[in-house]
N, C-alpha and C positions, 0 to 999 in steps of 0.2 A: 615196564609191562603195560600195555595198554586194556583199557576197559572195554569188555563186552558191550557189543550196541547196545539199544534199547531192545525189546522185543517185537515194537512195531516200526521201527527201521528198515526201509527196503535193504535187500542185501545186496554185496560190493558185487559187482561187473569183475570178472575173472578171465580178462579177455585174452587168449591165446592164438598167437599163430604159428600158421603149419606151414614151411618154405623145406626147397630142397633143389640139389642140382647135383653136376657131376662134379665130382671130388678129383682130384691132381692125382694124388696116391690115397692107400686106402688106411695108413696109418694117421693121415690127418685131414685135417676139415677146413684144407683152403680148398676153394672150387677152380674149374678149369676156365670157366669164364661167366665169371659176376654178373656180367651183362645180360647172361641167359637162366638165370635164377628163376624159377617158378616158385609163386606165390598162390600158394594154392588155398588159404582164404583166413580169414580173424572166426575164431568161434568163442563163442559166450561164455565154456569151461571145458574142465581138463577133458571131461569121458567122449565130448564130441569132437577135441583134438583129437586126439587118440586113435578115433575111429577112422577120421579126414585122414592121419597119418600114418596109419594102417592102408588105407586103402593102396593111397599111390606108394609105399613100398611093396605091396603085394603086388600092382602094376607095374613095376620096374626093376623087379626080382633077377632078371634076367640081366641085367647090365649091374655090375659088383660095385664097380664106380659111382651110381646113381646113389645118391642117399637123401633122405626126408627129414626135418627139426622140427619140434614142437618148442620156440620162447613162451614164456610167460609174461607175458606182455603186463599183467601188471602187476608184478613184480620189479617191472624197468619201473611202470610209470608211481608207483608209491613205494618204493623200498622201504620204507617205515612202519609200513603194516606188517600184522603176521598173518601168515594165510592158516588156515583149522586144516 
């Protein structure tokens, strides 16, 4: 289990990013070509992913193939922490 920071501890960078492209078939998440992946940007936390990744699936509604990810990016880089 790990200890609660301190109270005047800046808090952890929760940095998320939002990518996405055309997918092969729709029951899985290889893409049609890696090459052409859009990176649509790193945000600070989850509610402004979210939004980022809201948007360009709302923009790309129209093509079934398109689909949008939000990783947890630090969740890759400290897997050891727990996130609240």
């Amino acid at each position: 289990m790990t200890n609660p920071p301190p109270p005047h501890a800046k808090p952890r960078q929760l940095l998320h990013l939002v990518f996405g492209g055309e997918l092969e078939d729709l029951q899985g998440v290889a893409f049609r070509d890696p090459g052409k992946l859009e990176i649509v940007g790193v945000y600070p936390d989850n509610d402004s992913a979210l939004a980022a990744w809201k948007a360009k699936a709302h923009a790309t509604v129209d093509n079934a193939h398109m689909r949008y990810f939000v990783v947890h990016l630090h969740e890759l880089l400290d897997p050891d922490i727990e996130c609240l």
